[in-house]
C-alpha positions in Angstrom: 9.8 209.6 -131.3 11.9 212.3 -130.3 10.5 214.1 -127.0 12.1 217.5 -125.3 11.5 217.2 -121.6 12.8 218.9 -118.5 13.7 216.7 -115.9 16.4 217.7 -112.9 19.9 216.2 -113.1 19.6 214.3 -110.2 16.4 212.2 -111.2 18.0 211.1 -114.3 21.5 210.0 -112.9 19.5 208.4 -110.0 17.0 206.4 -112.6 20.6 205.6 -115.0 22.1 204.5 -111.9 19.3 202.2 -110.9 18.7 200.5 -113.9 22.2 200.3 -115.0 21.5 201.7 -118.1 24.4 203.4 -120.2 21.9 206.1 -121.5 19.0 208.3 -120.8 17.6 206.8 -123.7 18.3 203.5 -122.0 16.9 204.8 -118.8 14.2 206.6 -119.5 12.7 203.2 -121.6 13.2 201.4 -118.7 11.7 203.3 -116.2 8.2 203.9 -118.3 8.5 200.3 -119.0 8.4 200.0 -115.0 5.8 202.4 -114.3 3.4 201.0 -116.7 3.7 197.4 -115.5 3.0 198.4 -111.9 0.0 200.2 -112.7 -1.2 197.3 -114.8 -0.7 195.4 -112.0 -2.1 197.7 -109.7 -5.8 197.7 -112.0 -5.5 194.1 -112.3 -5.4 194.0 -108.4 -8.4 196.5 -108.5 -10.0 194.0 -110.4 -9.9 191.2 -108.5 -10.5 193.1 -105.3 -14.3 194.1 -107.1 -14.7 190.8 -108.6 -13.0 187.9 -106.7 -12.1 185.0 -108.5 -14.6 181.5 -108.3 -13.2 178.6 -108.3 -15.4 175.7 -109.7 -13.5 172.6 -107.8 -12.5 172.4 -103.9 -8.7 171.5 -103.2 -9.9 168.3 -103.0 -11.7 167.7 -106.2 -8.6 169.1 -108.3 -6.3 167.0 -106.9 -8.5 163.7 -107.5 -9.0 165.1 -111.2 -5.2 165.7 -111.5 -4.5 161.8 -110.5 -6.6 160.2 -112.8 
């Protein structure tokens, strides 16, 4: 998809720069790429916070299962 945005010099050569990419293309992928994998992680985070994880097995149970 071709996209016409205005962004300031510095931003882009700083975002190149960082992710070694060879163009803004390049760059620009990678840093949405980024962004969207730290918010994912951010609302699985929000997730657990809300709705901790149960375990069905103490320590101990899982490693007697895990030797038999």
């Amino acid at each position: 998809m071709k996209v016409t945005a205005i962004i300031s010099k510095e931003l882009i050569d700083e975002a190149m720069e960082l992710s070694k990419a060879d163009t803004i293309t390049e760059a620009l992928k990678v840093a949405l790429v980024s962004y969207i994998r730290s918010q994912k992680i951010k609302q699985i985070g929000a997730t657990i916070v809300s709705e901790p994880l149960e375990f069905k097995y103490s320590a101990q149970e899982l490693r007697d299962l895990n030797r038999r």
